[in-house]
MMTF fields as JSON, N, C-alpha, C and O atoms, coordinates in Angstrom:
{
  "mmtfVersion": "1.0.0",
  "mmtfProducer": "UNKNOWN",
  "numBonds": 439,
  "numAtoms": 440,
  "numGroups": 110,
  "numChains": 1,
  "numModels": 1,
  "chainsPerModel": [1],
  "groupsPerChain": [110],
  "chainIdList": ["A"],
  "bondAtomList": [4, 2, 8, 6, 12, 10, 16, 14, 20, 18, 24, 22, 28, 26, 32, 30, 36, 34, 40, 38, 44, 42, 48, 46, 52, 50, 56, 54, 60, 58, 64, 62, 68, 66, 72, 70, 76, 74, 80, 78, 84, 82, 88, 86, 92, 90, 96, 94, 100, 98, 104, 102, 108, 106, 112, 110, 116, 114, 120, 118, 124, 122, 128, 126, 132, 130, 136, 134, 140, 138, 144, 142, 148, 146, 152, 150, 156, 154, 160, 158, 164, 162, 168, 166, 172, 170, 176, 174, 180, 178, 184, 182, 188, 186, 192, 190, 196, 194, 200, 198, 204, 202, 208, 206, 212, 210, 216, 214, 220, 218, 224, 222, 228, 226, 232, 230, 236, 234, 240, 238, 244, 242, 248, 246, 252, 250, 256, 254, 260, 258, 264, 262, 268, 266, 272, 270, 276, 274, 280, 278, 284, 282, 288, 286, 292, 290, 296, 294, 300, 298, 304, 302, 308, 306, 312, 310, 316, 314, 320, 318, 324, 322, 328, 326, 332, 330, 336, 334, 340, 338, 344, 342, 348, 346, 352, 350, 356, 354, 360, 358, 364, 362, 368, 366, 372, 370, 376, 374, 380, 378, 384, 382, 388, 386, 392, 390, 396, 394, 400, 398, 404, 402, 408, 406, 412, 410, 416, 414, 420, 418, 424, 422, 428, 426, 432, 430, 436, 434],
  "bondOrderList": [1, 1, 1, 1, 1, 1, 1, 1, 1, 1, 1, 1, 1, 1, 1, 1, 1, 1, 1, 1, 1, 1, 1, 1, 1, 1, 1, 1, 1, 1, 1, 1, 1, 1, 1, 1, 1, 1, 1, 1, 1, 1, 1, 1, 1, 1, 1, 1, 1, 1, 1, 1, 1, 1, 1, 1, 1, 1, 1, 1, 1, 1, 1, 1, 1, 1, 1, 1, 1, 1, 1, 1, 1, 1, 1, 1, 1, 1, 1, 1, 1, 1, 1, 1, 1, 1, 1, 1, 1, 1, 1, 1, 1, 1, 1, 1, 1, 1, 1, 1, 1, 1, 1, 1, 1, 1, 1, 1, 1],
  "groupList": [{"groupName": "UNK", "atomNameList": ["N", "CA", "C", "O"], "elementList": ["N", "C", "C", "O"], "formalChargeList": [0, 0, 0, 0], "bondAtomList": [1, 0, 2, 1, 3, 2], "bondOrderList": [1, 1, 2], "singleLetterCode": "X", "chemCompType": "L-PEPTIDE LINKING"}],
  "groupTypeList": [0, 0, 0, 0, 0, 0, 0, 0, 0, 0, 0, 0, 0, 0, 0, 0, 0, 0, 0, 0, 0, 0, 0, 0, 0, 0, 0, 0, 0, 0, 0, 0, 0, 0, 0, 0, 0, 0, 0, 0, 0, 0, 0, 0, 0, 0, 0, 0, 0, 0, 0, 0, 0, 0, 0, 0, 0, 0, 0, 0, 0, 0, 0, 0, 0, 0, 0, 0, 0, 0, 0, 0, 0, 0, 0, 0, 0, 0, 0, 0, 0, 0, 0, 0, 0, 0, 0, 0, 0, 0, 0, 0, 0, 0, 0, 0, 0, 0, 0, 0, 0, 0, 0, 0, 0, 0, 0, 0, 0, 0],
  "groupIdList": [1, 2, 3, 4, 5, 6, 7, 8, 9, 10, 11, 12, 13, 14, 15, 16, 17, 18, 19, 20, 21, 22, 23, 24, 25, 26, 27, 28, 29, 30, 31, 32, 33, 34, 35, 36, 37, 38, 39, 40, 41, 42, 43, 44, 45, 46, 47, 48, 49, 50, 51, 52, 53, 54, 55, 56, 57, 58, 59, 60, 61, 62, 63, 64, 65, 66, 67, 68, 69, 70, 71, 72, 73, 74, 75, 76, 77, 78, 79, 80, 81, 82, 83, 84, 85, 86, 87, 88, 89, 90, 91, 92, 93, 94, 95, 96, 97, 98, 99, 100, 101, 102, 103, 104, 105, 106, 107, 108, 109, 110],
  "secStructList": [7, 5, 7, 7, 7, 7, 7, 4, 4, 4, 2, 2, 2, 2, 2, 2, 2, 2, 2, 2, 2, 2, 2, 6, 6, 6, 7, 7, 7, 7, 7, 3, 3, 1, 2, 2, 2, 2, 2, 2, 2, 2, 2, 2, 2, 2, 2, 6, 7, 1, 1, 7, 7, 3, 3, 1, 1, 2, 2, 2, 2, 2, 2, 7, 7, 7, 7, 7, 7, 7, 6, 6, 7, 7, 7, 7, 7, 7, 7, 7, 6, 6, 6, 7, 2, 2, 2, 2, 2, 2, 2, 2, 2, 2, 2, 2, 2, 2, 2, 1, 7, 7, 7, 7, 7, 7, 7, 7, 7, 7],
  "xCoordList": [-1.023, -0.937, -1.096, -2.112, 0.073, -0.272, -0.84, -0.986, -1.27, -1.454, -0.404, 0.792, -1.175, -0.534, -0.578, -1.578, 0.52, 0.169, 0.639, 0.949, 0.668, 0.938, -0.347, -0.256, -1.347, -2.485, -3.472, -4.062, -3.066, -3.924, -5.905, -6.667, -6.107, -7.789, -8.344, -9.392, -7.552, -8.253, -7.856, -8.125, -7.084, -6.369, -7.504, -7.304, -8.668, -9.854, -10.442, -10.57, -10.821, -11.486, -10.043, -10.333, -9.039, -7.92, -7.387, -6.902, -7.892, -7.953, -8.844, -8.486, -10.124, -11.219, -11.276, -11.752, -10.783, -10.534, -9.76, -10.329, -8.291, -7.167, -7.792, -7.332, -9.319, -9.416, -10.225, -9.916, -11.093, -11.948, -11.152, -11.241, -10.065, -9.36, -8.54, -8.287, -8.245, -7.705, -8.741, -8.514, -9.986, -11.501, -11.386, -11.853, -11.049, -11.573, -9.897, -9.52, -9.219, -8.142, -7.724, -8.562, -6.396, -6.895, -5.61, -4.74, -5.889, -5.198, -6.522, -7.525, -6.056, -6.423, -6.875, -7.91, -5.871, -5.577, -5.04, -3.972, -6.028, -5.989, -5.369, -5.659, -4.568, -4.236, -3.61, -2.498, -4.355, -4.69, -3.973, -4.613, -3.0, -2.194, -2.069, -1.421, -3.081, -3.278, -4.4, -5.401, -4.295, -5.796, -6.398, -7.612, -5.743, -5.905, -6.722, -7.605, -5.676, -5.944, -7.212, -7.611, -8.188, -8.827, -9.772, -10.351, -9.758, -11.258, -10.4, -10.992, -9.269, -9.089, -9.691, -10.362, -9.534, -10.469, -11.564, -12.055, -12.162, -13.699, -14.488, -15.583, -13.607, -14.186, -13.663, -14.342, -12.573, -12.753, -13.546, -14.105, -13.869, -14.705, -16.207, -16.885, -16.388, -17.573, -17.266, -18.316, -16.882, -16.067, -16.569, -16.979, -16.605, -16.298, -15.345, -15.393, -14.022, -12.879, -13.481, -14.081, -13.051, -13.707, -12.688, -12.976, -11.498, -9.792, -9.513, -8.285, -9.977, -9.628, -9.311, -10.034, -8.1, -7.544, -6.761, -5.799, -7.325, -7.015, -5.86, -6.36, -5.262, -4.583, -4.405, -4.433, -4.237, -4.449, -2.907, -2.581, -1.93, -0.498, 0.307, -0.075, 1.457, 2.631, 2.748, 2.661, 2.975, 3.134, 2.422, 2.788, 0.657, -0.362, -0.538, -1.128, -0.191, -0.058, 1.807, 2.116, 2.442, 3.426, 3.186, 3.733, 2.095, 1.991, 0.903, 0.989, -0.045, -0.887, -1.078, -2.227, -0.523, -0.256, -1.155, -0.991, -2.39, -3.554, -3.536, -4.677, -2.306, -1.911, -0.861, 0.311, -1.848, -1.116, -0.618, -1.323, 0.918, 1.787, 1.803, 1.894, 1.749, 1.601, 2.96, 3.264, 3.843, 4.841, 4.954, 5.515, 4.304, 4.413, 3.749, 3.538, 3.24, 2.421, 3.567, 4.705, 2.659, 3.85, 3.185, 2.041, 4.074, 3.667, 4.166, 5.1, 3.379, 3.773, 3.528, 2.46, 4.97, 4.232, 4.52, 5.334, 3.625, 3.31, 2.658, 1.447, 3.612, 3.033, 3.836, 4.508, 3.437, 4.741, 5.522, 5.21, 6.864, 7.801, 8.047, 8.891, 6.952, 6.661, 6.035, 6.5, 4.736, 4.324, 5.823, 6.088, 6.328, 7.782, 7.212, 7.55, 6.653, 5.766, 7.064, 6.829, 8.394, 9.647, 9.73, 10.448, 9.459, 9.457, 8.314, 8.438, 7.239, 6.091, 6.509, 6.052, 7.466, 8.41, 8.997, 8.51, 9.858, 11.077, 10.068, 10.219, 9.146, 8.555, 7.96, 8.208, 7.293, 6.246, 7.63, 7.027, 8.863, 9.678, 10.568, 11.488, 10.311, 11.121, 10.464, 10.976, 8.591, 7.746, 7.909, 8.058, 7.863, 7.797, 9.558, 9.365, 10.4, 11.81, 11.844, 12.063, 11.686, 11.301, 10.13, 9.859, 9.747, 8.444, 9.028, 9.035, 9.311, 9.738, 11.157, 11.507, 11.788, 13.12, 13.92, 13.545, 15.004, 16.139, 16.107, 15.965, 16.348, 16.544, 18.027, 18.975, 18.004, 19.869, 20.1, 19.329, 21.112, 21.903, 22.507, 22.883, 22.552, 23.374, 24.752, 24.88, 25.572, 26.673, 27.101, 26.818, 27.8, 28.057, 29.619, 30.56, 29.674, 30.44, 31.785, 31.705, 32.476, 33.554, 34.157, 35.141],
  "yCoordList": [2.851, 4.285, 4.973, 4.75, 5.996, 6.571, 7.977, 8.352, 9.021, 10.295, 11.267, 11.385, 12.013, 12.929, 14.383, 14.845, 14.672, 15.902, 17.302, 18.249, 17.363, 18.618, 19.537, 20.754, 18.915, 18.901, 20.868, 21.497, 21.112, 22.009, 22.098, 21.134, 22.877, 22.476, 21.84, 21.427, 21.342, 20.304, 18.721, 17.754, 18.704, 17.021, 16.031, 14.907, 16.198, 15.331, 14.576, 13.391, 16.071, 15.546, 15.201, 14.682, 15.367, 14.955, 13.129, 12.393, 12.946, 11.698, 10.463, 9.412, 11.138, 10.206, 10.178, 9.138, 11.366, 11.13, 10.031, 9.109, 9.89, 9.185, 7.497, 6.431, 7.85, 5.978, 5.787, 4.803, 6.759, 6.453, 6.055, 4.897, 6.767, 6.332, 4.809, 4.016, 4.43, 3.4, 2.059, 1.17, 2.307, 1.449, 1.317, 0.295, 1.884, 2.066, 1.87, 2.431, 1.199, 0.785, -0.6, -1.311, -1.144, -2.297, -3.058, -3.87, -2.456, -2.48, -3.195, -2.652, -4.473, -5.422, -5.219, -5.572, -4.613, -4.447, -3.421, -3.249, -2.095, -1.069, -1.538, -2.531, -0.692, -0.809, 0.565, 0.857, 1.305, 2.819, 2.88, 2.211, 3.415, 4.25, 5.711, 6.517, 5.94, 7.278, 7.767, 7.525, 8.568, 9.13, 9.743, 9.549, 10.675, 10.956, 10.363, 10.756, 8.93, 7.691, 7.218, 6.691, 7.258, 6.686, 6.955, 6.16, 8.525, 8.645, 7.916, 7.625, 7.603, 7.043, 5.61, 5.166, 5.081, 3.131, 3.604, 3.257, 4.405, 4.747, 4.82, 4.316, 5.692, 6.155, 4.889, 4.523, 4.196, 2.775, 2.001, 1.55, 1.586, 0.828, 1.368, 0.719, 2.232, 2.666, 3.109, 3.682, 3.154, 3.296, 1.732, 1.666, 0.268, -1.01, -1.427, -2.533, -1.241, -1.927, -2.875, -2.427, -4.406, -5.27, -5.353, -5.094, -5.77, -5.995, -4.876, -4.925, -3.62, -2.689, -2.719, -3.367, -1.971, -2.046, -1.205, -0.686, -0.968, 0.789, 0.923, 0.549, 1.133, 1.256, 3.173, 4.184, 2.979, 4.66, 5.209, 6.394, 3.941, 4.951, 3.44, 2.285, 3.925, 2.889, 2.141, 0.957, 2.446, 1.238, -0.102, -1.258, 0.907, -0.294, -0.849, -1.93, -0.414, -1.424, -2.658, -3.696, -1.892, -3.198, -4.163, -5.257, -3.805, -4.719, -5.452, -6.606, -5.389, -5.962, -6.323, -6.001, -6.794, -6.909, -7.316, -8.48, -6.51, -7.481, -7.915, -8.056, -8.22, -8.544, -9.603, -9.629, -10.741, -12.19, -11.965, -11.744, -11.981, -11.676, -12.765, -13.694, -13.2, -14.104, -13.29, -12.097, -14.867, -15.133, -13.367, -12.309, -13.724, -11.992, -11.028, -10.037, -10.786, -9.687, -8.244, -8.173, -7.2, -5.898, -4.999, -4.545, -4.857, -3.789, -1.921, -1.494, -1.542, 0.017, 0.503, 0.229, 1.536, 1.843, 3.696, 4.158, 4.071, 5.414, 6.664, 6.659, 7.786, 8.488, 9.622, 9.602, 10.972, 11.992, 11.092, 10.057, 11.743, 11.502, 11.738, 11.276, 12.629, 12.764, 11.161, 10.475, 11.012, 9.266, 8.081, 7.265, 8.576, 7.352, 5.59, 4.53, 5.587, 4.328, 3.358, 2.188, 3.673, 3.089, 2.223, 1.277, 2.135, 1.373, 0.126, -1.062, 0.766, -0.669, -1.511, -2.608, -0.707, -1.177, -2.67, -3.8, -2.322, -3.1, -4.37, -5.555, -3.868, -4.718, -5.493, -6.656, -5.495, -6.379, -6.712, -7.45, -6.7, -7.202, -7.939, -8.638, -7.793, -8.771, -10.173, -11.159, -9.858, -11.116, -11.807, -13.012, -10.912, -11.742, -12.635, -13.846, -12.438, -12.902, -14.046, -15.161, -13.886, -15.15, -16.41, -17.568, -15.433, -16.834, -17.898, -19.091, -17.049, -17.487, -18.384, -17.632, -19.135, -20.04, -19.114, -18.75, -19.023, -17.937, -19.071, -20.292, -17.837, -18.276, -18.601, -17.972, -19.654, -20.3, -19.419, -19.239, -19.03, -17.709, -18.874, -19.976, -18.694, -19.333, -18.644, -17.501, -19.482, -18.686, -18.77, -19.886, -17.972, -18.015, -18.894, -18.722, -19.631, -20.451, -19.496, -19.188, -19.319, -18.677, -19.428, -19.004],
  "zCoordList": [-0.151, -0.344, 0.997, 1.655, 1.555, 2.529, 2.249, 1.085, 3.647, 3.304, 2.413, 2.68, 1.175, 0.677, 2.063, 2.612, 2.218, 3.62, 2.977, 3.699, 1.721, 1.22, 0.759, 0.598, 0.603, 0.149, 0.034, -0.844, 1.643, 2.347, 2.202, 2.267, 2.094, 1.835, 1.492, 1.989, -0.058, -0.816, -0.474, -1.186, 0.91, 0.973, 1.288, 0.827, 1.98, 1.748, 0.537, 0.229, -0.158, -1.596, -2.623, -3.701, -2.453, -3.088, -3.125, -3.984, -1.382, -0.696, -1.595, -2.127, -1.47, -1.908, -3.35, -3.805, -4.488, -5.687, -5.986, -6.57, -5.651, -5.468, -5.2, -5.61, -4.132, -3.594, -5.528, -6.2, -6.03, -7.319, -7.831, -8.24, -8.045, -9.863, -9.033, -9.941, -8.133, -7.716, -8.188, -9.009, -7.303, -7.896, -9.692, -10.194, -10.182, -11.703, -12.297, -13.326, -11.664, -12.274, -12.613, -13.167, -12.326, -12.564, -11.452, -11.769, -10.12, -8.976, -7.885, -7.421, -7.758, -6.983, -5.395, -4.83, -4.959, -3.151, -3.223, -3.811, -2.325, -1.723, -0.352, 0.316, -0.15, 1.651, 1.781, 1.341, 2.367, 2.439, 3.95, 4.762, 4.41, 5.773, 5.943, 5.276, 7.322, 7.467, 7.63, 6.955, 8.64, 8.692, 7.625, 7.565, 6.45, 5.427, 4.032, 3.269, 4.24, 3.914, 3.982, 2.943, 5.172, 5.547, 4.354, 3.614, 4.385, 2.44, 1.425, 0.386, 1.502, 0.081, 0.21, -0.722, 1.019, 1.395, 1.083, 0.009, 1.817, 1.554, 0.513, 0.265, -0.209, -1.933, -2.688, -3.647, -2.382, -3.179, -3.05, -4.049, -1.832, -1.371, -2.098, -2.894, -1.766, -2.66, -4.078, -4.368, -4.597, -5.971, -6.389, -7.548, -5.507, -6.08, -5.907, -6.445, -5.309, -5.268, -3.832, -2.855, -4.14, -3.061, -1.707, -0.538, -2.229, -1.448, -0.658, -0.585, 0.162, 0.605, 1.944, 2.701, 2.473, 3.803, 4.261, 3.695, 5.783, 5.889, 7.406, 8.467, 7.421, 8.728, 9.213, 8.512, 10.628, 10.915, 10.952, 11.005, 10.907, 11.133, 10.758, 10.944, 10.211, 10.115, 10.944, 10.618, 12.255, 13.854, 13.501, 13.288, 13.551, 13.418, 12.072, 12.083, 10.908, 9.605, 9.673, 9.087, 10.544, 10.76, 11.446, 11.309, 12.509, 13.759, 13.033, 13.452, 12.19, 11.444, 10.02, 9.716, 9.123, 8.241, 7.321, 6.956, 6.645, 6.369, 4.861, 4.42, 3.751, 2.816, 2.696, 3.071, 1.871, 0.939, -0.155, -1.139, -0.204, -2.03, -2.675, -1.873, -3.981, -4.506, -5.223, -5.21, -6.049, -6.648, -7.538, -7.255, -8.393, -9.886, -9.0, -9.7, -7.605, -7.458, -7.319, -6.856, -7.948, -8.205, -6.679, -6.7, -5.462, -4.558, -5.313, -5.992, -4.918, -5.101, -3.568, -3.02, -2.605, -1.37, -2.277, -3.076, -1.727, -2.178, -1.102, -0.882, -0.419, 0.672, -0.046, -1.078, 1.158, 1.814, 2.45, 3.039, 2.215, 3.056, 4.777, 5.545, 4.967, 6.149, 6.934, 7.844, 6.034, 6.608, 7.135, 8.018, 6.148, 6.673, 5.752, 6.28, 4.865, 4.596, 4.531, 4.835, 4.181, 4.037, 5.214, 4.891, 6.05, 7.403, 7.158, 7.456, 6.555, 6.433, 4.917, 4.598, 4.119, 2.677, 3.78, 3.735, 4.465, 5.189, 5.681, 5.384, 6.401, 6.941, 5.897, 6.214, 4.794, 4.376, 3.373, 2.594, 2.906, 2.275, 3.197, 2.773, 4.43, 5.454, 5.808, 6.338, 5.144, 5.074, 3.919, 3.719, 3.215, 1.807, 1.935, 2.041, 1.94, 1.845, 2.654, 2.18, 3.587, 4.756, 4.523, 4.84, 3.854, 3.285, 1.822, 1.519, 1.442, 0.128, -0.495, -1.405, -0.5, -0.421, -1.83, -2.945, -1.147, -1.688, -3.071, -3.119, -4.312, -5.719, -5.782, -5.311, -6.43, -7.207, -8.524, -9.467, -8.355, -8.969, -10.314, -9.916, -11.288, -11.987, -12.54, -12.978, -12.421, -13.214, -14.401, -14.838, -15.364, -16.189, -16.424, -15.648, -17.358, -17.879, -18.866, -20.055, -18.297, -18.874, -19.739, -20.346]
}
């Protein structure tokens, strides 16, 4: 989840609500991008969510990647469009693809 930047006054306590209901869900791995971001790790982390991980900007969550996908795991990337999170999308789907041995397509029997 990156920063919501539409927010105005309330984008702090909007931040750290967002990390609660994340804790009290049934979402495994937080990985919070953005300075914004940063109360949402926080309030999970204290919320109880154990898996939490915070990066300060897209650059440094590509250049560091601190998430293992397993086979069924479901990613959600979720920001403003301003964050750009579509760039750390490319990237952590350019890991996963490379790791993983391309599936056999079957065809249909006409």
């Amino acid at each position: 989840l990156g920063d919501m930047l539409e927010l105005g006054e309330n984008a702090v306590a909007m931040h750290e609500a967002l990390g609660r209901r994340v804790a009290n869900s049934s979402i495994d791995v937080l990985w919070a991008i953005g300075p914004l971001s940063e109360h949402t790790a926080r309030s999970a982390r204290a919320a109880g969510l154990k898996q939490v991980h915070w990066s300060a900007d897209v650059p440094q969550a590509m250049s560091e990647i601190p998430i293992e996908t397993q086979e069924r795991d479901t990613l959600l990337f979720k920001a403003s469009r301003g964050v750009r999170l579509e760039r750390l999308y490319e990237a952590v789907r350019g890991r996963i693809s490379t790791r993983r041995p391309a599936r056999k397509r079957s065809r249909a029997k006409n």
